[in-house]
C-alpha positions, 0 to 999 in steps of 0.5 A: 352523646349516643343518639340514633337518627332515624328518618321520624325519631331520634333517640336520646340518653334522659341526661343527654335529653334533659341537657339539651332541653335545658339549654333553650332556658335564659338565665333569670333576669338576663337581656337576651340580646346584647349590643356593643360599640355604638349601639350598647346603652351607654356609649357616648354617640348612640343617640347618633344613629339609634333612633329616639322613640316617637309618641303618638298624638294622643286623640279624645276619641280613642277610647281604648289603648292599642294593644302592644306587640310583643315579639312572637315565641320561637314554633316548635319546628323552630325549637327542633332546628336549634336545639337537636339539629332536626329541620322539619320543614325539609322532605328528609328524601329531597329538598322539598319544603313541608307545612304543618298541617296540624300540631296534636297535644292530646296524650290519647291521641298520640298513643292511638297514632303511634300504636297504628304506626307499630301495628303497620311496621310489624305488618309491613315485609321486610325491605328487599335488599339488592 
């Protein structure tokens, strides 16, 4: 794989990119976490150490179900680590810890961004070497 890492992009063949994406998607129809030994579905003295689910007192004053909670999706920085081994969540210079401030989608607004970065880098003096 041929891939440039700079401090705000990588670069990446479309195959190499394309392979990489595909990767983060499961199989159809397939558990995403497997359990073996006690804990996996059928063995003999899972309901030994496992748990047996609980049922709530069902109330005549409960007028609507309680919603159920699903686990959440993985963030986009999530994504980056484990996919292309970027963690964004660390100053590339230290080991300072960064936050997401704001997450932009809008296609324009991307282009305006990375149009004023261009214009600043071709205004900006070379580096001074020592």
């Amino acid at each position: 794989m041929d891939r440039a890492v700079s401090p705000t992009h990588v670069l990446f063949e479309p195959l190499d990119f394309i392979a990489r994406l595909a990767a983060l998607v499961p199989r159809p129809r397939t558990h995403l976490i497997r359990f073996h030994g006690l804990f996996a579905p059928n063995a003999r003295h899972r309901r030994l150490v496992v748990p047996s689910p609980t049922t709530a007192p069902v109330s005549d004053d409960a007028a609507e179900p309680e919603p159920v909670r699903t686990r959440a999706q993985m963030s986009w920085a999530q994504r980056l680590r484990r996919v292309f081994d970027i963690d964004v969540s660390r100053c590339s210079r230290g080991a300072a810890q960064l936050r997401a401030l704001a997450v932009i989608t809008d296609a324009r607004v991307i282009a305006a961004i990375l149009a004023h970065l261009e214009n600043r880098a071709a205004r900006a003096p070379p580096p001074v070497r020592h």
